[in-house]
Backbone as XML, in Angstrom:
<?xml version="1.0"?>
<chain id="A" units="angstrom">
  <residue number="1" name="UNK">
    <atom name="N" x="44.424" y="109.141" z="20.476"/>
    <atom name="CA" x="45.809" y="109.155" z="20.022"/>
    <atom name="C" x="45.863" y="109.633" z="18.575"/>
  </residue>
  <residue number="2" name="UNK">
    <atom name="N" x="46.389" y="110.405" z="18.464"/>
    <atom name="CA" x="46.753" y="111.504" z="17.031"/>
    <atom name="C" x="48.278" y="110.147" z="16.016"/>
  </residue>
  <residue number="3" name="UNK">
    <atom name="N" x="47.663" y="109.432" z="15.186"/>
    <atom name="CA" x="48.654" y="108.866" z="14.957"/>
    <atom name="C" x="49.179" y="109.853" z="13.189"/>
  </residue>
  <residue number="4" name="UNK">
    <atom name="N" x="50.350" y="109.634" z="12.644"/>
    <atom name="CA" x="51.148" y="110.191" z="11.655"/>
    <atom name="C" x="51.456" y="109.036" z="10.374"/>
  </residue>
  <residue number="5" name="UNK">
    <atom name="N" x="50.960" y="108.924" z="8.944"/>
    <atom name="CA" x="51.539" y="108.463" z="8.009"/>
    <atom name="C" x="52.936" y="108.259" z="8.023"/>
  </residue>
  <residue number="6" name="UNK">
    <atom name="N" x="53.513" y="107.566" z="7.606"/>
    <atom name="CA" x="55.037" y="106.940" z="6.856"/>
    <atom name="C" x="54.953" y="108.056" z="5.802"/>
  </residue>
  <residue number="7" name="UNK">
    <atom name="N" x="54.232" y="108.825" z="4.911"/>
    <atom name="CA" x="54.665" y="109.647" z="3.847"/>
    <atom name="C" x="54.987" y="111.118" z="4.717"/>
  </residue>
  <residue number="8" name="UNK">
    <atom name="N" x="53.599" y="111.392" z="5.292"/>
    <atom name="CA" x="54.043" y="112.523" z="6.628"/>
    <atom name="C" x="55.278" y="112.326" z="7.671"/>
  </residue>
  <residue number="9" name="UNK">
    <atom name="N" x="55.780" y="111.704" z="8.155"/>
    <atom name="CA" x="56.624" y="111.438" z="8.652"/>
    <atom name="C" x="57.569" y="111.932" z="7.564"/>
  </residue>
  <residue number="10" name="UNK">
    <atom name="N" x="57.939" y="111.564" z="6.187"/>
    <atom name="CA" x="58.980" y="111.636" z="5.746"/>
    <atom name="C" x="59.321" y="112.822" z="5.565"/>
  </residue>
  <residue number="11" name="UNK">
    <atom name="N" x="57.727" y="113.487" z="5.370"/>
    <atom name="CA" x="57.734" y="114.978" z="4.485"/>
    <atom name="C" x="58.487" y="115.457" z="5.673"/>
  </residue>
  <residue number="12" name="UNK">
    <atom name="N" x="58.176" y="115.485" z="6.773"/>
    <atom name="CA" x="58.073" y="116.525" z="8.604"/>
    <atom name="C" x="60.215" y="116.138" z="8.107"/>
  </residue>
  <residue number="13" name="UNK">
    <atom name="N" x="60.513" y="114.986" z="8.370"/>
    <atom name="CA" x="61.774" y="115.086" z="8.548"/>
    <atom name="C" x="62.819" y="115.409" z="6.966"/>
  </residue>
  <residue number="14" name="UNK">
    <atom name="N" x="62.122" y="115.145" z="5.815"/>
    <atom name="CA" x="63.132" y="116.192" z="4.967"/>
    <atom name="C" x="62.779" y="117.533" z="5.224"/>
  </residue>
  <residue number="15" name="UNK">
    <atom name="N" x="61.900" y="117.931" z="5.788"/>
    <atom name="CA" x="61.282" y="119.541" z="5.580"/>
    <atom name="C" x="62.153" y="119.906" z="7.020"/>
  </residue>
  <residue number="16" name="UNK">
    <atom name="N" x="62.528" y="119.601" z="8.019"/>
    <atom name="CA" x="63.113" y="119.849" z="9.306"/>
    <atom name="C" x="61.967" y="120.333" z="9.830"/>
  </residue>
  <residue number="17" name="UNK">
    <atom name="N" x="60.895" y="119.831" z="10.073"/>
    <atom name="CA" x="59.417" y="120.939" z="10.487"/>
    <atom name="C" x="58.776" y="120.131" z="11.637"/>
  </residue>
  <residue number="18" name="UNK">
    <atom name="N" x="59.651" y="118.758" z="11.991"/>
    <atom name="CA" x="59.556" y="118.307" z="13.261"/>
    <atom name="C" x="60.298" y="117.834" z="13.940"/>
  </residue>
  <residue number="19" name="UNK">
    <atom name="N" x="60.431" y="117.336" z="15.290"/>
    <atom name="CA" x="61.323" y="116.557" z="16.142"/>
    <atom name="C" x="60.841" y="114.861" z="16.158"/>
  </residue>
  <residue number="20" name="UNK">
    <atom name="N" x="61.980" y="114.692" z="15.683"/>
    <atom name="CA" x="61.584" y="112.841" z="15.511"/>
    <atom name="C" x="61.952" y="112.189" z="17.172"/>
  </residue>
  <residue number="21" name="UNK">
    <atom name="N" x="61.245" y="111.680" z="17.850"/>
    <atom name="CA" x="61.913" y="110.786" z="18.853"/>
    <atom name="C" x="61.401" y="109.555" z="18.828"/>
  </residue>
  <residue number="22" name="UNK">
    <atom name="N" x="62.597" y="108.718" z="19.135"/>
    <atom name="CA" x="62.763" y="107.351" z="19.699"/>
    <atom name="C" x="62.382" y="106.672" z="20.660"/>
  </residue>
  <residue number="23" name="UNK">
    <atom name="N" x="61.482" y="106.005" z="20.616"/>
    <atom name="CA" x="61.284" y="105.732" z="22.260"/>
    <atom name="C" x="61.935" y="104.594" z="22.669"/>
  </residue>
  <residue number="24" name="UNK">
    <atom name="N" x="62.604" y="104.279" z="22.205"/>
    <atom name="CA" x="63.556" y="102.811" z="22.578"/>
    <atom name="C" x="64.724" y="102.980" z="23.493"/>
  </residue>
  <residue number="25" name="UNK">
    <atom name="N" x="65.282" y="102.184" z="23.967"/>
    <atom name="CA" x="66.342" y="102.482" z="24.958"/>
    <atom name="C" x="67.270" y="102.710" z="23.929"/>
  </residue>
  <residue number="26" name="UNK">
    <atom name="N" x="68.600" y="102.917" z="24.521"/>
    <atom name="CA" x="69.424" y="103.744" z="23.891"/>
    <atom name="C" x="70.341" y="102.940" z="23.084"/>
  </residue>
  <residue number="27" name="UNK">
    <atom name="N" x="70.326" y="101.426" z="23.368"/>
    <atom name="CA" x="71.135" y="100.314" z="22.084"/>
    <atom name="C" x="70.313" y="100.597" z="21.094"/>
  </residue>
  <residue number="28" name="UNK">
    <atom name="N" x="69.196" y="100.318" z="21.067"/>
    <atom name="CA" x="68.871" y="100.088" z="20.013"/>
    <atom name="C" x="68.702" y="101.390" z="18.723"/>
  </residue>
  <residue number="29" name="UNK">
    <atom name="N" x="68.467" y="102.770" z="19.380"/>
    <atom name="CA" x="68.608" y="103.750" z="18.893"/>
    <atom name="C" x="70.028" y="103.705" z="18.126"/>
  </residue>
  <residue number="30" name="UNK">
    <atom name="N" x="71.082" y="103.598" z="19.000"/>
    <atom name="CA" x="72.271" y="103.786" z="18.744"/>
    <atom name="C" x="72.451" y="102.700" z="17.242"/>
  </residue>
  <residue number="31" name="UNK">
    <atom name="N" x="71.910" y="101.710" z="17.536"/>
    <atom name="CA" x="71.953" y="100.509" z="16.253"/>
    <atom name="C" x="71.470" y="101.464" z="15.340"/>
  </residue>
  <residue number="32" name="UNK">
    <atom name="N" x="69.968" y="101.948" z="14.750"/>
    <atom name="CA" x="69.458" y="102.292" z="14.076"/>
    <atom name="C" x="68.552" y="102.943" z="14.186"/>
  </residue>
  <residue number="33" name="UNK">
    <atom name="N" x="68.239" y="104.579" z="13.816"/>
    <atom name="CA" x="67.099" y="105.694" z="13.786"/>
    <atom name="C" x="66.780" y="106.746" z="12.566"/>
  </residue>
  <residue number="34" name="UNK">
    <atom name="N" x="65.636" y="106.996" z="12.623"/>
    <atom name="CA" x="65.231" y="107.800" z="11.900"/>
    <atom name="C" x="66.003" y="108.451" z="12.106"/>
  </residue>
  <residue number="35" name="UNK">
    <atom name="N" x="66.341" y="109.234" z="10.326"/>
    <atom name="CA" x="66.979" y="110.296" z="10.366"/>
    <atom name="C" x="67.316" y="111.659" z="11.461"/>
  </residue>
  <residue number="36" name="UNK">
    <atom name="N" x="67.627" y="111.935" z="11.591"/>
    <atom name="CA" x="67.815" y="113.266" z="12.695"/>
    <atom name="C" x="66.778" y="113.053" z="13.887"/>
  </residue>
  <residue number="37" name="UNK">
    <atom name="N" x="66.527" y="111.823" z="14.220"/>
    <atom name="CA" x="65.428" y="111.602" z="15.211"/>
    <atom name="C" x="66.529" y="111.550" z="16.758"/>
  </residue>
  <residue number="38" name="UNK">
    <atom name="N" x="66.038" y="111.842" z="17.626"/>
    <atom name="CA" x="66.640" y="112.088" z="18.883"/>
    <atom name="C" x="65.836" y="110.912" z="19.838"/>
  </residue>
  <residue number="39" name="UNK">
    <atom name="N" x="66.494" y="110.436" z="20.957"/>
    <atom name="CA" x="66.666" y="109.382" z="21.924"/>
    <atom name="C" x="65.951" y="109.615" z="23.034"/>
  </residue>
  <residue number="40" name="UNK">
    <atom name="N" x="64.760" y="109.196" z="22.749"/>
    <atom name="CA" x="63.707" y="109.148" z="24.271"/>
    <atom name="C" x="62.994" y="108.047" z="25.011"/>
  </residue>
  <residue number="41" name="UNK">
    <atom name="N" x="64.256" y="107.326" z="25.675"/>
    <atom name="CA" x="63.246" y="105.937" z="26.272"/>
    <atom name="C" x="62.336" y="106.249" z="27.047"/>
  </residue>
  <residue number="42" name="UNK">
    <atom name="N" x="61.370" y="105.468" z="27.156"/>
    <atom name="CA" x="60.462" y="105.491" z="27.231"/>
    <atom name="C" x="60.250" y="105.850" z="29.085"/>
  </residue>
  <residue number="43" name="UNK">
    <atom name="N" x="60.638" y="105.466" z="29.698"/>
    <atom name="CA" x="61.424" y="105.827" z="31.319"/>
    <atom name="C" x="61.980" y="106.858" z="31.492"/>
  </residue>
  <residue number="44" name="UNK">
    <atom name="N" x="62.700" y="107.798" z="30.521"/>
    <atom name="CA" x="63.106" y="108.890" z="30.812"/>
    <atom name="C" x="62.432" y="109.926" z="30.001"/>
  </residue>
  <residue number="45" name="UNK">
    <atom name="N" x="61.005" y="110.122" z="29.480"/>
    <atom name="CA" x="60.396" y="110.957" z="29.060"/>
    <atom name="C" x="60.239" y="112.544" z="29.691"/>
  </residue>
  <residue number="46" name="UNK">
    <atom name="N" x="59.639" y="111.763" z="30.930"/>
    <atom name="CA" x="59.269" y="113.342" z="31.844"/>
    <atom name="C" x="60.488" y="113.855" z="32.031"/>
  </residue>
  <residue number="47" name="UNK">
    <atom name="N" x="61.619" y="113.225" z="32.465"/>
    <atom name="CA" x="62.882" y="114.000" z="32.400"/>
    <atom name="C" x="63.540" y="114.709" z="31.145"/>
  </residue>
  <residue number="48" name="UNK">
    <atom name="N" x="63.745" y="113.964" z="29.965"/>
    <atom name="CA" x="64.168" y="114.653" z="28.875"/>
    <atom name="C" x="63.160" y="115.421" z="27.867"/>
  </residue>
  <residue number="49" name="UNK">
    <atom name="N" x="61.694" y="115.215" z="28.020"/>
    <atom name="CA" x="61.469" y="116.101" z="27.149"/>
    <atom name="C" x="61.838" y="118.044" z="27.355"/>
  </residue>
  <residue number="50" name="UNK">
    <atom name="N" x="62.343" y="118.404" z="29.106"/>
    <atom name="CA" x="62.037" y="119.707" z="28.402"/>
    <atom name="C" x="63.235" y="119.917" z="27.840"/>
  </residue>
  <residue number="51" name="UNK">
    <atom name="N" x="64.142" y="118.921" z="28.032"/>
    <atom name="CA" x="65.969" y="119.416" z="27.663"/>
    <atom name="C" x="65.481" y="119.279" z="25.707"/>
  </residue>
  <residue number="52" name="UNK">
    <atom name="N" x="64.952" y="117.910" z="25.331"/>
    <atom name="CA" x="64.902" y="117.743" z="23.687"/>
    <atom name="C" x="64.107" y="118.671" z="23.189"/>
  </residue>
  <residue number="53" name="UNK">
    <atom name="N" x="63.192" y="119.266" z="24.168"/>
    <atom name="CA" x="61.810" y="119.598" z="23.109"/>
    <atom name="C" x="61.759" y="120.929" z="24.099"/>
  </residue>
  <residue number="54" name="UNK">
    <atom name="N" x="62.374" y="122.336" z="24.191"/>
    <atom name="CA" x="62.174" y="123.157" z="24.859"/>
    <atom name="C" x="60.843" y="123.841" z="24.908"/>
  </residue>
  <residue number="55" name="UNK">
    <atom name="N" x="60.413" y="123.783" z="23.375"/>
    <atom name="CA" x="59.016" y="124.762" z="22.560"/>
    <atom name="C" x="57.860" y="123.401" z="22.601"/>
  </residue>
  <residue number="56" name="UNK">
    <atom name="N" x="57.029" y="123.648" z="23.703"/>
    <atom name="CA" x="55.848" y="122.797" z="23.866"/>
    <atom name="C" x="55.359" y="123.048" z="22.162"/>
  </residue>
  <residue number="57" name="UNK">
    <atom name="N" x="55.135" y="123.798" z="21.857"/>
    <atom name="CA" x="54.073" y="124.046" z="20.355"/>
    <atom name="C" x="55.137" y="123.355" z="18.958"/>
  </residue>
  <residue number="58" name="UNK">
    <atom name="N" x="56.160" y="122.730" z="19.567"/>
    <atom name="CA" x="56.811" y="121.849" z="18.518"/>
    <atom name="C" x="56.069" y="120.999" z="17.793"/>
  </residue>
  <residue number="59" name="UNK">
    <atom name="N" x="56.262" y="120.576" z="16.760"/>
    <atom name="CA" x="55.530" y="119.563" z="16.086"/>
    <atom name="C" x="56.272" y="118.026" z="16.631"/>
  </residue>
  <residue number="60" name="UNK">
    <atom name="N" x="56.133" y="117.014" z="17.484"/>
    <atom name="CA" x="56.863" y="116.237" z="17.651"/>
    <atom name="C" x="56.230" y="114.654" z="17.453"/>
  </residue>
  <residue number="61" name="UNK">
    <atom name="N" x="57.225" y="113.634" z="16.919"/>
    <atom name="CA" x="56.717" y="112.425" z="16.051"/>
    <atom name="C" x="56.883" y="111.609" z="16.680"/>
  </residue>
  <residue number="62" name="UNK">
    <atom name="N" x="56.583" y="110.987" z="17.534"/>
    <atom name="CA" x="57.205" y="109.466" z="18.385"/>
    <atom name="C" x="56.928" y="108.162" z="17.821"/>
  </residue>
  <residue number="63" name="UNK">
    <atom name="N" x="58.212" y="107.504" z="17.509"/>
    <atom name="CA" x="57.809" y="105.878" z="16.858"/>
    <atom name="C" x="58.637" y="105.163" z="17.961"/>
  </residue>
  <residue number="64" name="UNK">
    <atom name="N" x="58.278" y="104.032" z="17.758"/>
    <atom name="CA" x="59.291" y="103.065" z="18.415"/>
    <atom name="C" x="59.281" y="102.025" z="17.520"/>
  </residue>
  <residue number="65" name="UNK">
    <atom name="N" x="59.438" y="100.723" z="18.242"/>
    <atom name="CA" x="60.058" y="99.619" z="16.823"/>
    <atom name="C" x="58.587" y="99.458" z="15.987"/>
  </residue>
  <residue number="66" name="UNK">
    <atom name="N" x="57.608" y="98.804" z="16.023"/>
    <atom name="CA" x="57.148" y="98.605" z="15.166"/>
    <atom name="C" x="55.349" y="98.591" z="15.984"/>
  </residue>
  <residue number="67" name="UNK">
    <atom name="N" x="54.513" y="98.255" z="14.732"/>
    <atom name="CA" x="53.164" y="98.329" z="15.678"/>
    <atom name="C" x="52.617" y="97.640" z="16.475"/>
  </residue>
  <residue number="68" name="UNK">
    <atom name="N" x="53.158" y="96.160" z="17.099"/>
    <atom name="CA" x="52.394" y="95.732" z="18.565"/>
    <atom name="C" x="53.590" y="96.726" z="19.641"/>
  </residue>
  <residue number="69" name="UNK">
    <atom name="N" x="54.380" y="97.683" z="19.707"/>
    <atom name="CA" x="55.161" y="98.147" z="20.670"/>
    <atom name="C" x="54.561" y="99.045" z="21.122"/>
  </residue>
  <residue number="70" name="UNK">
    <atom name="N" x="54.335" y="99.037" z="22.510"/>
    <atom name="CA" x="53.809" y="100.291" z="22.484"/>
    <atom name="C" x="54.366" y="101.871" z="23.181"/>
  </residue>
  <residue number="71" name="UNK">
    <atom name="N" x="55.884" y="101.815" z="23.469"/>
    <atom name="CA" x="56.035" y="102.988" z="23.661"/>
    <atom name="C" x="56.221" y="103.976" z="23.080"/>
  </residue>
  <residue number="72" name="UNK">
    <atom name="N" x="55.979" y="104.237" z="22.171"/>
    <atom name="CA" x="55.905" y="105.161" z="21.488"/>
    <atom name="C" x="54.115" y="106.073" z="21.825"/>
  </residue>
  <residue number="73" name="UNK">
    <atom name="N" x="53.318" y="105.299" z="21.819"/>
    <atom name="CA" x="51.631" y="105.198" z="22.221"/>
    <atom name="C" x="51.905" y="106.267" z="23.745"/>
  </residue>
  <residue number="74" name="UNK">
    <atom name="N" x="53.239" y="105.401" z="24.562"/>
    <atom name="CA" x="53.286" y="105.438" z="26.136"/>
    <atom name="C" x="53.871" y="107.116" z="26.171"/>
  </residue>
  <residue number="75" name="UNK">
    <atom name="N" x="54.856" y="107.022" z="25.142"/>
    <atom name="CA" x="55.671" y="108.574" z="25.248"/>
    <atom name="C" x="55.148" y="109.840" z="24.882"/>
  </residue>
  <residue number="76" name="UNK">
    <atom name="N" x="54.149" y="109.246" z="23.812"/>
    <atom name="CA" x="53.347" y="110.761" z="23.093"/>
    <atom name="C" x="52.114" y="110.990" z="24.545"/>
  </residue>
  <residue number="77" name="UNK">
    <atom name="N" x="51.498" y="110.039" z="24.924"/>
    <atom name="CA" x="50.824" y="110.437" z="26.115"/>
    <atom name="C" x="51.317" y="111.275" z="27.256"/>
  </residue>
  <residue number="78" name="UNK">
    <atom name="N" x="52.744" y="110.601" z="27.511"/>
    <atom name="CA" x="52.995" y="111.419" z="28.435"/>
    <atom name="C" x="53.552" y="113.157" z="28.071"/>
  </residue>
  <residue number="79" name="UNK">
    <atom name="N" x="54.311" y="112.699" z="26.809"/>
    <atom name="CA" x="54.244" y="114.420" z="26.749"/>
    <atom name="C" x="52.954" y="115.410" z="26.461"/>
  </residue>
  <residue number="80" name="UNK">
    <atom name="N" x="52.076" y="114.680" z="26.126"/>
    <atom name="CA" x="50.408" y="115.621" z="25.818"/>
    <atom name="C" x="50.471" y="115.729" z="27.713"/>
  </residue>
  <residue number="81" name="UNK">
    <atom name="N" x="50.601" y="115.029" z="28.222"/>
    <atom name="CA" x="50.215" y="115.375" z="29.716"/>
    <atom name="C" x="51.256" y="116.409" z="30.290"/>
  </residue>
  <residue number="82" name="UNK">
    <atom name="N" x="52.591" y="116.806" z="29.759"/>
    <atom name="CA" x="53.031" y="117.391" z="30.041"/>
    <atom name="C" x="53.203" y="119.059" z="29.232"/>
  </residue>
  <residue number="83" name="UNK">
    <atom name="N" x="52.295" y="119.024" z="28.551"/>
    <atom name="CA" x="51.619" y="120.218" z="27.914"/>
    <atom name="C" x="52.155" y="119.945" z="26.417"/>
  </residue>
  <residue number="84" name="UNK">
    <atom name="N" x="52.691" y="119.037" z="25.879"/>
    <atom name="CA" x="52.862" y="119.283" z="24.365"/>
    <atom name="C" x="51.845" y="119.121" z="23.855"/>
  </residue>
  <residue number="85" name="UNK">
    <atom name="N" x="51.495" y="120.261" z="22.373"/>
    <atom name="CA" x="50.507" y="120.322" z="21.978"/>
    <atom name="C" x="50.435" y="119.695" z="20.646"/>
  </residue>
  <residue number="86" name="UNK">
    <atom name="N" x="51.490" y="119.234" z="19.647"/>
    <atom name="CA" x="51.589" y="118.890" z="19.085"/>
    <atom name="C" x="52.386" y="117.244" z="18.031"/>
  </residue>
  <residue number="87" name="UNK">
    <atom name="N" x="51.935" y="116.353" z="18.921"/>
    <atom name="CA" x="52.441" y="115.283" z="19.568"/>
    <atom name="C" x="51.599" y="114.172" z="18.587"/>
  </residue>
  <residue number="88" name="UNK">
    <atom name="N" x="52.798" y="113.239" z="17.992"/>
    <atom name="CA" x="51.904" y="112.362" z="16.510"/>
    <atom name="C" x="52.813" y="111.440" z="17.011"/>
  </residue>
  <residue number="89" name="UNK">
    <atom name="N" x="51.944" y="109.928" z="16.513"/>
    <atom name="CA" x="52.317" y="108.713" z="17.397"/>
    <atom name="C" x="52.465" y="107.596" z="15.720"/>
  </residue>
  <residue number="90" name="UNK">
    <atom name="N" x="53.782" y="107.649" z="15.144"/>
    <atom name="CA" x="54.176" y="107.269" z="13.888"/>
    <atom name="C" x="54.241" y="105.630" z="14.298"/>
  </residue>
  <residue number="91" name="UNK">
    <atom name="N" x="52.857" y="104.784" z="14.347"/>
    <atom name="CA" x="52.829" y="103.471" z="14.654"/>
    <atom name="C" x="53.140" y="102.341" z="14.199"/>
  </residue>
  <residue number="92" name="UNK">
    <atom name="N" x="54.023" y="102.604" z="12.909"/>
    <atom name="CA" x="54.738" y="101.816" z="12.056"/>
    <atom name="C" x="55.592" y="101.601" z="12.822"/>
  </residue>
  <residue number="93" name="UNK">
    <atom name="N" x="56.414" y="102.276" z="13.139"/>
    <atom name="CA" x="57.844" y="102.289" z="13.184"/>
    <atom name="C" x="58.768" y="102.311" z="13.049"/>
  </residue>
  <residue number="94" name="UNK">
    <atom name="N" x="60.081" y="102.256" z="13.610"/>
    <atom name="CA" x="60.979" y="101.592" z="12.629"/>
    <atom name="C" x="61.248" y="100.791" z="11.422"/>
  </residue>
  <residue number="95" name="UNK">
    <atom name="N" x="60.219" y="99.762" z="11.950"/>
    <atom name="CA" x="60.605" y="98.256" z="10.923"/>
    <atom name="C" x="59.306" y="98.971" z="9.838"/>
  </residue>
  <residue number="96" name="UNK">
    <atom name="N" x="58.476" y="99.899" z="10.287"/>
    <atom name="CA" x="57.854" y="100.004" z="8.526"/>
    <atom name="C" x="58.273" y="101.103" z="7.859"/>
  </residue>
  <residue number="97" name="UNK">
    <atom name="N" x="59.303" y="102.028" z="8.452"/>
    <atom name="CA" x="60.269" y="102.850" z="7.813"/>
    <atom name="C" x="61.264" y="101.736" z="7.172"/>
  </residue>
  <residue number="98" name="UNK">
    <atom name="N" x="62.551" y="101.180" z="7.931"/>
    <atom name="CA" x="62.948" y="100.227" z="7.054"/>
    <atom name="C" x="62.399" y="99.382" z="6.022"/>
  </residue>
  <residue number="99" name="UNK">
    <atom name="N" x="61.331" y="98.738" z="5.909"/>
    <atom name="CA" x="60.575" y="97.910" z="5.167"/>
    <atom name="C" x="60.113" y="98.768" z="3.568"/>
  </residue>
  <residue number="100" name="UNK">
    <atom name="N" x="60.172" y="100.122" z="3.896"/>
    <atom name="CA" x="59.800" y="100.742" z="2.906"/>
    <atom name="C" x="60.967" y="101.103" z="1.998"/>
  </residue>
  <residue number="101" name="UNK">
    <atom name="N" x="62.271" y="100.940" z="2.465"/>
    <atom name="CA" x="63.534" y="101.126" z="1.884"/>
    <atom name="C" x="63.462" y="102.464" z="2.210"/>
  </residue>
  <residue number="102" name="UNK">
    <atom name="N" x="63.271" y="103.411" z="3.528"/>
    <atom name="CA" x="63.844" y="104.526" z="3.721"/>
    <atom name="C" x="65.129" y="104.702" z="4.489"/>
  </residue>
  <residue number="103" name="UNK">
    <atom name="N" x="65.519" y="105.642" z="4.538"/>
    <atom name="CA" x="67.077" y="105.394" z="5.145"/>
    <atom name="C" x="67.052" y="105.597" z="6.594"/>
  </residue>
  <residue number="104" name="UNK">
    <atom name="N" x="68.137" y="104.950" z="7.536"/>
    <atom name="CA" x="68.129" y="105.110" z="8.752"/>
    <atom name="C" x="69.636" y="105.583" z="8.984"/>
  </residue>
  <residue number="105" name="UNK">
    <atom name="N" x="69.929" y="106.126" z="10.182"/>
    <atom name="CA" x="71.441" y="106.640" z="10.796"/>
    <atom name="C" x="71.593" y="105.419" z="11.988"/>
  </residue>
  <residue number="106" name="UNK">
    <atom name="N" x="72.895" y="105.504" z="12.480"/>
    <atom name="CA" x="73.168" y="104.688" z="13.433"/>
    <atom name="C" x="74.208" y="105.655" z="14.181"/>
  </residue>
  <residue number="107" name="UNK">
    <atom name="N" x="74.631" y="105.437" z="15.440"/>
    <atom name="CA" x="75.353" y="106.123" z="16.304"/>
    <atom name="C" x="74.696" y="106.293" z="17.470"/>
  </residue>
  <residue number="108" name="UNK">
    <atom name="N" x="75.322" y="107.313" z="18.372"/>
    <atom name="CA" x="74.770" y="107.559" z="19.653"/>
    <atom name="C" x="73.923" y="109.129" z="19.753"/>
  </residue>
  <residue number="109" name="UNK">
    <atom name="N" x="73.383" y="109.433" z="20.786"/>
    <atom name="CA" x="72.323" y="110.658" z="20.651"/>
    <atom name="C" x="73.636" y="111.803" z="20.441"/>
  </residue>
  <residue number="110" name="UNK">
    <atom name="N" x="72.988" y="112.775" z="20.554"/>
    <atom name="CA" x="74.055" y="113.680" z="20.345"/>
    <atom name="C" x="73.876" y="114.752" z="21.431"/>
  </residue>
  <residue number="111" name="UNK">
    <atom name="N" x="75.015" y="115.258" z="22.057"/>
    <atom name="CA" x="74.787" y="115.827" z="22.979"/>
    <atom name="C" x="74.216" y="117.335" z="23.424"/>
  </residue>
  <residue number="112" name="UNK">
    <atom name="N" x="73.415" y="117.117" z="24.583"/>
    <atom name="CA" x="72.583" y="118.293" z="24.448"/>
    <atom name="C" x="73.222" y="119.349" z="25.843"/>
  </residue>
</chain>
């Protein structure tokens, strides 16, 4: 498992140079997410990654809430199995993005 820093993470999403996803169901996303990060529970992976992530050679970041959770671990696997090649498993999470005083959005996914 290819895991991603809290400073890398930050750089990838001010730089727009990756796709942030969520692996949480969709309340809790909707409560609170990484910046410009997009909505991938963990059950609907194989279905939504090719709609979120069209370009397998994307750089893409998967967290979920925090580090005993493990879908985020569950989602980056399955998209490496589904040919993404560039797939980082941000095992903090949420709560060590919040904890660090970085900023989060709230709302619903946005439509694709």
């Amino acid at each position: 498992m290819t895991t991603i820093s809290r400073t890398e993470v930050r750089e990838h999403i001010e730089a727009g140079t990756a796709v942030a996803l969520e692996a949480l169901p969709a309340s809790y996303y909707e409560d609170q997410h990484l910046p410009g990060a997009l909505n991938m529970p963990v059950d609907e992976a194989g279905q939504l990654a090719p709609q979120l992530i069209p370009d397998q050679d994307s750089t893409v970041i998967v967290y979920c809430a925090n580090l005993p959770c493990g879908n985020s671990r569950t989602v980056a696997a399955e998209l490496r199995r589904l040919g993404y090649r560039n797939v980082f498993d941000y095992a903090e999470g949420k709560q060590g993005w919040i904890e660090a005083g970085l900023p989060v959005e709230s709302g619903t996914a946005m439509a694709n």
